[in-house]
N, C-alpha and C positions, 0 to 999 in steps of 0.2 A: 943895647939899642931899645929903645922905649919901640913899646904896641903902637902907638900912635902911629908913629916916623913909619913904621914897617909898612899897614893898612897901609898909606899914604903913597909909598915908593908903588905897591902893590895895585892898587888902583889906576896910578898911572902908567905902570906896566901895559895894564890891558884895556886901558885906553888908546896906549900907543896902536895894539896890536890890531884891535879895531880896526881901527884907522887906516894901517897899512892895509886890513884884509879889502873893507868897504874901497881902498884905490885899485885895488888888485880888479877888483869887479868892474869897475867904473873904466880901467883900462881894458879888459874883455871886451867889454860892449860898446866903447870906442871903438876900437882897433881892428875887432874880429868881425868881418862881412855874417848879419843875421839873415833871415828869412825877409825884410823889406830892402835889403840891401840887393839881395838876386831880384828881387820884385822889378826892381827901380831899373837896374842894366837889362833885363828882360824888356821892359817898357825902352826904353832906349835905344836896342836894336831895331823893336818892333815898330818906334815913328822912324826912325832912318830909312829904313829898307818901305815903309809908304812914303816917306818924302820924294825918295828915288821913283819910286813905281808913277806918282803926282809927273814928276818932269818929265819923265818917257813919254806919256799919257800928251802934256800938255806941247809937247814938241811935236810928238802925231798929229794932235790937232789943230797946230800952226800948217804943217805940212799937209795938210786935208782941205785947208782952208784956200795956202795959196793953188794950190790943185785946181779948186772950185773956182777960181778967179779968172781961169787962164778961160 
């Protein structure tokens, strides 16, 4: 087998491998929840549990209103 053909097979060996490795990563940090991923569900809990706290609030102050009316 000619040097050439070898170099050749050989090269795109480890281009392949690359390749797979650089997916391997790119699947990691898809897939696997990082440090702005808990950021983001953090911030998600913390407007929900204010939205709720907003309606309690503003329903008090429906019922303080008709109160005031009587």
């Amino acid at each position: 087998m000619p040097i050439w053909l070898i170099k050749i097979i050989i090269t795109r060996i480890f281009k392949a491998l690359k390749h797979h490795s650089d997916l391997k990563k790119i699947d990691k940090y898809v897939n696997k929840p990082n440090e702005l991923d808990k950021q983001v569900k953090q911030l998600q809990k913390t407007i929900s549990k204010q939205g709720r706290y907003i309606e309690e609030l503003e329903k008090d102050v429906a019922i303080l209103k008709s109160k005031a009316k009587l």
